[in-house]
Backbone as ProteinMPNN parsed JSONL, in Angstrom:
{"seq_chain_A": "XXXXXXXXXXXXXXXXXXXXXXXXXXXXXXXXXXXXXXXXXXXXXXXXXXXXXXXXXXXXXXXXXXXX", "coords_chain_A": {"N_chain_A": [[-49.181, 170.953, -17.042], [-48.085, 173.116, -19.593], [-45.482, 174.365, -21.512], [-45.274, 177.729, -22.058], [-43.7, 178.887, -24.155], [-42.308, 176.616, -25.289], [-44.262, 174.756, -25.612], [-43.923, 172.162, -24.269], [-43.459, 169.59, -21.65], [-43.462, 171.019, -18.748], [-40.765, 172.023, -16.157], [-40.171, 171.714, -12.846], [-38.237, 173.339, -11.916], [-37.912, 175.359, -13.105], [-40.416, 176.403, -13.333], [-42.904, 178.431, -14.707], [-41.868, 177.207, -17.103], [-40.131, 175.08, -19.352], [-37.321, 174.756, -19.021], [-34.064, 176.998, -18.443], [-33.591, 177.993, -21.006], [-36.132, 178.421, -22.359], [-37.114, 180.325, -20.403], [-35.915, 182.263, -20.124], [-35.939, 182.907, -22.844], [-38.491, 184.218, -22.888], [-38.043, 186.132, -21.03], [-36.595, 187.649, -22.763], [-38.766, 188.535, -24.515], [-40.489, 190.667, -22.209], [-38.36, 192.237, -22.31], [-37.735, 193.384, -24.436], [-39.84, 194.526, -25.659], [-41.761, 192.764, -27.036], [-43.631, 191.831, -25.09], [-46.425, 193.585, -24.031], [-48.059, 195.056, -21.251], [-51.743, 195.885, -21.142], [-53.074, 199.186, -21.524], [-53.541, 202.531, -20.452], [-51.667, 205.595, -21.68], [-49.377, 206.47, -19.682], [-48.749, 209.516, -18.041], [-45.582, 210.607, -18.371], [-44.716, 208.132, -20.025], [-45.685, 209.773, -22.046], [-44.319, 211.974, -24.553], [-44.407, 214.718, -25.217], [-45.759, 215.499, -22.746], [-43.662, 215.075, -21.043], [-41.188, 217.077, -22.428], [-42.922, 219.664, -22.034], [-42.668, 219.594, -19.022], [-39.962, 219.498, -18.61], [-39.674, 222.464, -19.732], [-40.592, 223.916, -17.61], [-39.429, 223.467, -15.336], [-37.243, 224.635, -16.39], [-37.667, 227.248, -16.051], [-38.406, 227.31, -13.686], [-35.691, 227.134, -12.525], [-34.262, 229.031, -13.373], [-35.404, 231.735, -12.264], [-38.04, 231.974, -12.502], [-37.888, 233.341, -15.02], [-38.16, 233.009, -18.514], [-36.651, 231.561, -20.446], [-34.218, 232.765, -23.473]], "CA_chain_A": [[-48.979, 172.303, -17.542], [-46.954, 172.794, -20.917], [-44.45, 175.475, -21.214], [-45.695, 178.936, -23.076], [-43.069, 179.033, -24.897], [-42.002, 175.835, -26.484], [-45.067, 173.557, -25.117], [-42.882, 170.879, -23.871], [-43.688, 169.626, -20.565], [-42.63, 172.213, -17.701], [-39.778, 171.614, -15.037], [-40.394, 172.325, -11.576], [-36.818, 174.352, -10.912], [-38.416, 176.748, -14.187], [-41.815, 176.864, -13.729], [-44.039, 177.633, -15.696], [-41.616, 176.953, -18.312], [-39.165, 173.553, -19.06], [-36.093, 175.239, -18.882], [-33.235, 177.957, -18.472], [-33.657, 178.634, -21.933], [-37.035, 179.001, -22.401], [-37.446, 181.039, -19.653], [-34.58, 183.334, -20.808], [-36.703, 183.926, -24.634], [-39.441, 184.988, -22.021], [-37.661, 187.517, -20.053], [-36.188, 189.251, -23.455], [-39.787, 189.175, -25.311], [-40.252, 191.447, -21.82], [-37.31, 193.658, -22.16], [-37.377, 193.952, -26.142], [-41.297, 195.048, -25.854], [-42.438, 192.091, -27.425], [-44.849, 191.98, -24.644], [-46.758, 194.662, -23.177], [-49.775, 195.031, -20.424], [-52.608, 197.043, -21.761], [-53.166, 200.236, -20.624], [-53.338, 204.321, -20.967], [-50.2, 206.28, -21.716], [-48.801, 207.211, -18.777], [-47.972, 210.715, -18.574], [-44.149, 210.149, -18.468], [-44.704, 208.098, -20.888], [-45.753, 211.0, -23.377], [-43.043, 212.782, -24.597], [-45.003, 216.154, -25.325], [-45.972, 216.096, -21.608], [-42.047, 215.631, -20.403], [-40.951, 218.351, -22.562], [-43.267, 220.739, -21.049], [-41.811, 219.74, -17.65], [-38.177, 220.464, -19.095], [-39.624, 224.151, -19.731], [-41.842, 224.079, -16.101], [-38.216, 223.115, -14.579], [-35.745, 225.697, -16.625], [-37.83, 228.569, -15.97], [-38.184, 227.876, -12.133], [-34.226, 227.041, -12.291], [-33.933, 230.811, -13.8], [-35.455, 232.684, -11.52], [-39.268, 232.069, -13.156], [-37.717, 233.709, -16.261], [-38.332, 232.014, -19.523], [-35.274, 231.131, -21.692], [-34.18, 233.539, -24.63]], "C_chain_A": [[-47.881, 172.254, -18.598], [-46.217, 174.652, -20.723], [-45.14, 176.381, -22.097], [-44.588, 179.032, -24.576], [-42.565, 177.963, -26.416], [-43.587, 174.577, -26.433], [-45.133, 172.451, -24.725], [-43.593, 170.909, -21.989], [-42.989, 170.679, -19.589], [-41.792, 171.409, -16.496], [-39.916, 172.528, -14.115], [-39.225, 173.576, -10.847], [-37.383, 175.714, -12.238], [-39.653, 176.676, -14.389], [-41.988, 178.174, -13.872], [-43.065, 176.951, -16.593], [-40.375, 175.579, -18.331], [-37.75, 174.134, -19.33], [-35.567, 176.941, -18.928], [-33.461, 178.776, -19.738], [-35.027, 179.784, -22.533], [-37.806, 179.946, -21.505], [-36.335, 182.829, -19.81], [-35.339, 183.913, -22.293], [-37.913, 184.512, -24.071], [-38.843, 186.215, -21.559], [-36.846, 188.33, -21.356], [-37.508, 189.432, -24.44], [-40.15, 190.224, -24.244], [-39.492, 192.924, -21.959], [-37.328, 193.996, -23.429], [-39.276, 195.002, -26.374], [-42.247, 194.182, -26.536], [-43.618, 191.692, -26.726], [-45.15, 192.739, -23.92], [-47.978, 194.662, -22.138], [-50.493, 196.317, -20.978], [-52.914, 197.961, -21.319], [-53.276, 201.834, -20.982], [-52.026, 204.78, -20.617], [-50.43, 206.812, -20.199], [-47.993, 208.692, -19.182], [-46.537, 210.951, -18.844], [-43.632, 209.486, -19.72], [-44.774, 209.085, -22.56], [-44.571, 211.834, -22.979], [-43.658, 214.505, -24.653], [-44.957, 216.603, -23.826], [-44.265, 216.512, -20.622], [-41.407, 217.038, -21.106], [-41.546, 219.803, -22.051], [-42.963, 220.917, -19.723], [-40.59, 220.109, -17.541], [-38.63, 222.035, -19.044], [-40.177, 224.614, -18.902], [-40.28, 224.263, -15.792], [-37.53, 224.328, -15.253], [-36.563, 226.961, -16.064], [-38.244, 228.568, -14.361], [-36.483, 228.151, -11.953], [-33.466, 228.969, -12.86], [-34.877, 231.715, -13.055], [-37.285, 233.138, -12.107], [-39.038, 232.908, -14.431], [-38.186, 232.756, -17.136], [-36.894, 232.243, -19.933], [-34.867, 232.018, -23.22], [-34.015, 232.747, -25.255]], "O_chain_A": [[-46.919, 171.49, -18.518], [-46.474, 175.642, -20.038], [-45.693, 175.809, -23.037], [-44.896, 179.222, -25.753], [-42.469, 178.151, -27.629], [-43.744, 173.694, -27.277], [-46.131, 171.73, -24.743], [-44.024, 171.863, -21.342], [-41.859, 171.075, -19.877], [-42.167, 170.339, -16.018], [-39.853, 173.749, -14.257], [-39.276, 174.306, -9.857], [-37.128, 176.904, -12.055], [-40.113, 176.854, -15.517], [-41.328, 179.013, -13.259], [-43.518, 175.86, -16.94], [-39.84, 175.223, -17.281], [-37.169, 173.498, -20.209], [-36.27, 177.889, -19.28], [-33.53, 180.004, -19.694], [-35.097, 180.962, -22.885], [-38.948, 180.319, -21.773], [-36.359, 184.032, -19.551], [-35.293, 185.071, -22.709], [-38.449, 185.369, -24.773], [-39.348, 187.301, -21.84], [-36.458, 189.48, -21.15], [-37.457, 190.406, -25.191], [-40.307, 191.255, -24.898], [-39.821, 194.1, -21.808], [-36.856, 195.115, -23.632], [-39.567, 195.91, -27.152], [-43.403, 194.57, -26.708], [-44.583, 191.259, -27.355], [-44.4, 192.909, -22.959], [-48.965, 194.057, -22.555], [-50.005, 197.426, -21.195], [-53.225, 197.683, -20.161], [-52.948, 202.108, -22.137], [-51.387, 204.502, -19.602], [-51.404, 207.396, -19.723], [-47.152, 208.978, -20.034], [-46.387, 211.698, -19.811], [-42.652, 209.838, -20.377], [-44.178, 209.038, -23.635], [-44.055, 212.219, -21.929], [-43.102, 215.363, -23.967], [-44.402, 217.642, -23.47], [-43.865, 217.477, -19.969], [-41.155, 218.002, -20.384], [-40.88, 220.795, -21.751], [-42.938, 222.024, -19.186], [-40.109, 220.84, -16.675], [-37.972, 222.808, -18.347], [-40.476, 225.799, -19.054], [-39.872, 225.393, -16.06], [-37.208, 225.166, -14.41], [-35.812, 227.782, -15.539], [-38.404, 229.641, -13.779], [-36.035, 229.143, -11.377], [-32.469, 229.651, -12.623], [-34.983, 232.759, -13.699], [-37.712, 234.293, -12.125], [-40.087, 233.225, -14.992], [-38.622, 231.697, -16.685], [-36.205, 233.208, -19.601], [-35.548, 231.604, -24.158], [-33.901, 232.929, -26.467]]}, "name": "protein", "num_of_chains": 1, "seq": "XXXXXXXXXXXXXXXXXXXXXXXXXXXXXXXXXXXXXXXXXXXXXXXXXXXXXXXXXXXXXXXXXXXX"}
């Protein structure tokens, strides 16, 4: 098995990958978004849909008023 990253043989204490390092430029293409799983927006994800929950939420928090 070769490493994803650099293609160097892999080391058993960092499998899949042959080291600390290269297992470290893995876990920030993760956190930077460089890699994503495919999929449908999550509603949370959409921002349109959270803002309508901000104005679901203030106008129970007021008494089912709306907001002037």
């Amino acid at each position: 098995m070769s490493c994803p990253i650099c293609k160097r043989k892999t080391d058993a204490e960092y499998r899949p990958f042959c080291s600390k390092r290269c297992a470290d430029v893995d876990l920030a293409h993760w956190l930077t978004g460089s890699y994503a799983i495919p999929g449908d927006v999550a509603e949370d994800d959409d921002p349109a849909i959270a803002e309508d929950r901000g104005r679901e939420s203030l106008g129970r928090e007021s008494g089912g008023r709306e907001p002037h």
